[in-house]
N, C-alpha and C positions, 0 to 999 in steps of 0.2 A: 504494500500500500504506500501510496507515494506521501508527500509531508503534508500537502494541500487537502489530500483524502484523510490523512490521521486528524490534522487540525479541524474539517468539516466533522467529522465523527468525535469529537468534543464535544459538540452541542449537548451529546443526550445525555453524557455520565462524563464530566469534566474531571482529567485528573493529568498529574504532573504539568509539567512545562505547559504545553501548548491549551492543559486544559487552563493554568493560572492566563493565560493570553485568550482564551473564549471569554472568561469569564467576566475580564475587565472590558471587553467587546460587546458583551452582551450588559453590564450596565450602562455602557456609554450608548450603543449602537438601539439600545431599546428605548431608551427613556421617554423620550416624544408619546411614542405608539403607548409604551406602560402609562403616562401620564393621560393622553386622549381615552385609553380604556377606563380609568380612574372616574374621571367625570361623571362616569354614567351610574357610579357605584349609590348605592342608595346613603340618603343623609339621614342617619341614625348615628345617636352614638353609642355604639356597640361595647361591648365590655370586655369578650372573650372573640377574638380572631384567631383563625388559621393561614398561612400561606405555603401551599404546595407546591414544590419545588423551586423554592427560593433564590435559587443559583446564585446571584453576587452580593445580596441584599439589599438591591438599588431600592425594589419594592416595597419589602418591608418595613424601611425606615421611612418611607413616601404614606403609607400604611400607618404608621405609627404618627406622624405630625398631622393626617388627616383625621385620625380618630384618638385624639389627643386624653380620652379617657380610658382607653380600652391596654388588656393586654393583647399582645399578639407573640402567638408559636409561629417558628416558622419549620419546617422541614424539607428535606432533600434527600436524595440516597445515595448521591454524591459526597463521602467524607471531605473532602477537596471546598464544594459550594458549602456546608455547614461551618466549614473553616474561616471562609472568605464572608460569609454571613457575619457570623458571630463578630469579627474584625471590625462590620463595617457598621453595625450597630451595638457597638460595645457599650458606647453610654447609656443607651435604655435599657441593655441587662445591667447594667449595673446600677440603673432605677429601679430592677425588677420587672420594668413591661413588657420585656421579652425573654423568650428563650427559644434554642435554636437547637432540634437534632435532629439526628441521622435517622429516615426512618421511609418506610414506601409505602404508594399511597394503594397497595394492595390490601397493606396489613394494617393501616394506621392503630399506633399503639395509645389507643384516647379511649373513654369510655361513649357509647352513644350520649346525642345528646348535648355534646361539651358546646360547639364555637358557634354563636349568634351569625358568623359570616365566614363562608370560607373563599378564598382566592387561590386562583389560579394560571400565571402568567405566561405565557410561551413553553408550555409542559405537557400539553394534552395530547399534543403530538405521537410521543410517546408514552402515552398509558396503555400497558398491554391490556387488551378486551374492555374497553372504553364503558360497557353496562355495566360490568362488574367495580372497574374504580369510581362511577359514578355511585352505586350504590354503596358502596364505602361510606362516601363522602354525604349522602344523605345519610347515614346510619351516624355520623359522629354529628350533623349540623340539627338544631334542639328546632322547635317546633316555630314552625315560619322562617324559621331561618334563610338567609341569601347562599346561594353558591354563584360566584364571580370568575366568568371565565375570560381572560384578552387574549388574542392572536393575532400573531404577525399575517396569516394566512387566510384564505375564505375559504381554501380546500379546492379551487379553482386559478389561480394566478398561476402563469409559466414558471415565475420564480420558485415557488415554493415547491410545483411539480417536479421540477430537474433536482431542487436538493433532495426529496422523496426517496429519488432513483439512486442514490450515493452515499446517502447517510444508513445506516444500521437500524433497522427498527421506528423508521420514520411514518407516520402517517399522516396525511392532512384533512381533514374533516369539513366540510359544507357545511353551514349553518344550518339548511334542512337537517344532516345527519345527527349534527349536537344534540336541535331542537327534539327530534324525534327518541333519540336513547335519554332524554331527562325526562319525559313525558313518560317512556315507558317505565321508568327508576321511578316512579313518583311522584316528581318535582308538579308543584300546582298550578303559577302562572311563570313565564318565561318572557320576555321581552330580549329580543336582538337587535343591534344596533351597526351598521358597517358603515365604516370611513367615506365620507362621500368622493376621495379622490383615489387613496390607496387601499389595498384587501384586507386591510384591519378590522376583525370583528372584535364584539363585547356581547355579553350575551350576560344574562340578569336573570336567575331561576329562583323560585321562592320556594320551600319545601310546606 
């Protein structure tokens, strides 16, 4: 595999060198898109948040000064992005409003029930059997709770289809498809939202 294909295959499970060079790309190279998805996030002030695969923490510190009361977990199953997490929001752990571990959103290690909202930013990509991690993620999120999904992708753009074909475990998802596997996970209303210029979705599901 050549350095350009090892470096692309950082994306999903960032680790050593080239994964610490994804990861600073991926909070610089997101932020706009992470921020435009944000917007749409429901104005509550939540108390207990979740953020599913955190990768550099750009998120969940944007997460953390939007809901200025709440705590927020973040997780990753990437040792490498819990690392780089933890770094980059050290002063709210050391407020206590966050904590950061290693953990997959197969098994999440929460009891049902725990986080008022849970987030999930450029990750869904990679969720292996996308019904089964969504029902996860409804089985830890308490009653009405938000699930918050952003994507670089609509599951249609040339771009995201060529990295599809070259990254390891990549899938892209159409908002029909999201809509349709929360619908059938239980989610009650669902509201989606795409970028009126580039393929950035938000998608907004209530349990």
């Amino acid at each position: 595999m050549g350095l350009f294909l090892k470096f692309i295959n950082n994306t999903r499970k960032p680790s050593g060198i080239l994964g610490k060079i994804m990861i600073y790309s991926m909070n610089k190279g997101h932020a706009k898109m992470a921020d435009w998805g944000i917007k749409h996030f429901p104005k509550i002030q939540f108390q207990n948040l979740l953020d599913i695969g955190c990768g550099g923490g750009r998120n969940a510190l944007t997460l953390l000064k939007k809901y200025d009361c709440a705590h927020l977990t973040a997780v990753d199953y990437s040792p490498l992005c819990v690392e780089k997490t933890r770094q980059y929001n050290q002063q709210f752990i050391k407020e206590k409003r966050c904590d950061v571990l290693e953990a997959n959103v197969q098994t999440l290690p929460f009891p049902s029930d725990s986080f008022e909202m849970v987030t999930a930013f450029e990750t869904i990509y990679f969720w292996p059997g996308l019904e089964d991690c969504f029902k996860e993620v409804y089985r830890v999120l308490s009653h009405e709770g938000y699930f918050c999904i952003v994507s670089e992708s609509d599951g249609e753009d040339a771009e995201s289809q060529k990295y599809e074909k070259i990254i390891d475990g990549m899938h892209n998802y159409t908002l029909i498809q999201i809509k349709e596997t929360l619908k059938k996970v239980g989610f009650k209303t669902i509201d989606c939202f795409h970028h009126e210029v580039k393929p950035w979705i938000a998608v907004i599901a209530r349990k």
